[in-house]
TORDOKOL-674655 format. One record per residue (C-alpha): x, y, z. Coordinates in steps of 0.1 Angstrom, whole numbers, padded with zeros to 4 digits, always signed. Last residue first. Layout:
N
XYZ;...
% end
This chain:
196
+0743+0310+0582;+0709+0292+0572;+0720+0272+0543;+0712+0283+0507;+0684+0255+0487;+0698+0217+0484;+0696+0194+0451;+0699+0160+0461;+0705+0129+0436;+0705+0131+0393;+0730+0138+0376;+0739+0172+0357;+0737+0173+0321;+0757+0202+0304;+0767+0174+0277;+0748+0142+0280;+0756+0118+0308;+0769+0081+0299;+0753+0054+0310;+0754+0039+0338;+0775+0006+0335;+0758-0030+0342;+0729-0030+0368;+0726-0005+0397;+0686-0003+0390;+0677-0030+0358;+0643-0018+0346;+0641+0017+0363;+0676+0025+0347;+0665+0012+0314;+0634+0033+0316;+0661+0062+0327;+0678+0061+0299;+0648+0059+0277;+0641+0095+0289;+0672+0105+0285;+0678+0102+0247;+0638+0110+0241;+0612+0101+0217;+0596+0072+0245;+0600+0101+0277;+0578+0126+0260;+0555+0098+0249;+0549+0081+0280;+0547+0119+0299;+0521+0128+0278;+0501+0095+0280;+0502+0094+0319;+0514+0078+0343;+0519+0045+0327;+0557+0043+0315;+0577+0070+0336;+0559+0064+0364;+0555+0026+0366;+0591+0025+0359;+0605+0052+0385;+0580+0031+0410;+0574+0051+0434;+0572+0063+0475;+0564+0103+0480;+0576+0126+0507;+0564+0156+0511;+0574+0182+0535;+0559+0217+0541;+0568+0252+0563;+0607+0247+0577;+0619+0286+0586;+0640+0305+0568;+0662+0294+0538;+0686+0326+0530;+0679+0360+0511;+0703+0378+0484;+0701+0415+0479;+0707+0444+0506;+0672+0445+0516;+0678+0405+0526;+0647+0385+0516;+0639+0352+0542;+0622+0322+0518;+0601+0304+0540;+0613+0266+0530;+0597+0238+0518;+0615+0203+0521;+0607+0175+0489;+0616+0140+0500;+0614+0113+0469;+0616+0074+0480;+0629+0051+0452;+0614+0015+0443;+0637-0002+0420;+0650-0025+0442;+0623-0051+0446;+0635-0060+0411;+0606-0079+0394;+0607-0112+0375;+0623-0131+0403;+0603-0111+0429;+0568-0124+0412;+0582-0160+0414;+0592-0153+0450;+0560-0137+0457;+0539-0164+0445;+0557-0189+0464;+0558-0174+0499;+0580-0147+0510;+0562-0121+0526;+0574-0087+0511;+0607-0066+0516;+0606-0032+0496;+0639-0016+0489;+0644+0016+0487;+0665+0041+0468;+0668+0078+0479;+0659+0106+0468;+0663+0143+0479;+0650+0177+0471;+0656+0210+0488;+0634+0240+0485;+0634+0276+0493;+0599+0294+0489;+0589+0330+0481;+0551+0343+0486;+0530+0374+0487;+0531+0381+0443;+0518+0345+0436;+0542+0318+0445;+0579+0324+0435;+0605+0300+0440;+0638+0308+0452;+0669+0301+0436;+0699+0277+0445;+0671+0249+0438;+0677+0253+0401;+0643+0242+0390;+0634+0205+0380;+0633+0198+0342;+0658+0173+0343;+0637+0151+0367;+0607+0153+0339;+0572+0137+0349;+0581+0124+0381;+0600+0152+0395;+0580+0178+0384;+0551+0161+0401;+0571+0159+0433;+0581+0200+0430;+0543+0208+0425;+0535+0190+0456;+0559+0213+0472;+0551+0243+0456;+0513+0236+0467;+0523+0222+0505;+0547+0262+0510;+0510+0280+0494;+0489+0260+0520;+0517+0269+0549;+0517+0307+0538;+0480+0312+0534;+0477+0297+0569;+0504+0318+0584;+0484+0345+0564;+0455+0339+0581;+0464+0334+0612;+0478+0365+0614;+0440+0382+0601;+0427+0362+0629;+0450+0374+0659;+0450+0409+0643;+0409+0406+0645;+0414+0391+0683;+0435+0416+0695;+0412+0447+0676;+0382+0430+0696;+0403+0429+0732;+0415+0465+0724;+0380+0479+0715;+0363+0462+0751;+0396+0476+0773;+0385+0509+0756;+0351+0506+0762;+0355+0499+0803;+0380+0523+0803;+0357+0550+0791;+0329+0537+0812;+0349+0535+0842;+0361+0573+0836;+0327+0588+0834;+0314+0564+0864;+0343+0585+0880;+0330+0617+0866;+0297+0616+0881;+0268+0609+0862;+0237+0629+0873;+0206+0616+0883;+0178+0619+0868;+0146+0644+0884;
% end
């Protein structure tokens, strides 16, 4: 003849289960948060690199940084770009001295795009959350502008600006800038909202 269960083996078992269920439902909420934070951080790398490549094919076509960016339906990004000039310092021997004559070592810039989770207020509005990407890219505003690639070369050749900043490439700090177009802002830092 079986045993009976008793009602305290009833009770174990139930707890037993239910401590089972909670540790799976944990580790599935654990997963699916990871996820998204993953989602989030790939998505904040892809605006940024996007951002970079902006800058180098057309600066004046940047975004307005004072608005967020948009990436799919799930994602909003605030953004702040800087650039800075640099100076590259190489071995002095002979052929680098001839090859620094002919070549400012000035030129160079360094380009710093910062990704931002983008926090919505219900009321309207939003602020820059938490840091998610940065970027940074060395170039040569010359080399880009002239050999990246055939689009960009040509854009650049038929335009006002786009010459302008050749020459500025060529000759960095040299002689007078030249005069901004109408509307035009310059170039330098463009900065998303501050947290308050």
């Amino acid at each position: 003849m079986a045993r009976a269960v008793t009602l305290l083996e009833v009770v174990f078992a139930v707890l037993l289960m239910t401590t089972v269920a909670l540790a799976i439902i944990s580790t599935i909420a654990f997963i699916a948060r990871l996820g998204a934070v993953n989602e989030q951080t790939l998505a904040a790398y892809e605006v940024g690199n996007r951002l970079l490549l902006q800058n180098l094919d057309d600066p004046e076509q940047m975004p307005d940084a004072r608005l967020p960016l948009a990436y799919g339906e799930r994602h909003r990004f605030a953004w702040e770009f800087t650039e800075e000039p640099v100076r590259m310092k190489v071995k002095q021997d002979e052929r680098t001295q001839q090859a620094e004559a002919n070549v400012s070592m000035s030129r160079y810039r360094l380009a710093t795009v910062r990704v931002y989770d983008y926090e919505q207020f219900s009321t309207g509005g939003g602020r820059r959350g938490e840091e998610l990407a940065v970027l940074t890219r060395l170039y040569d505003p010359f080399g880009v502008t002239v050999f990246r690639n055939k689009d960009v070369t040509e854009r650049v050749a038929t335009s006002a600006a786009g010459l302008r900043r050749i020459m500025e490439s060529i000759n960095p700090g040299g002689g007078e800038a030249a005069p901004m177009p109408p509307g035009e802002q310059p170039r330098g830092s463009r900065t998303a909202p501050e947290r308050p």
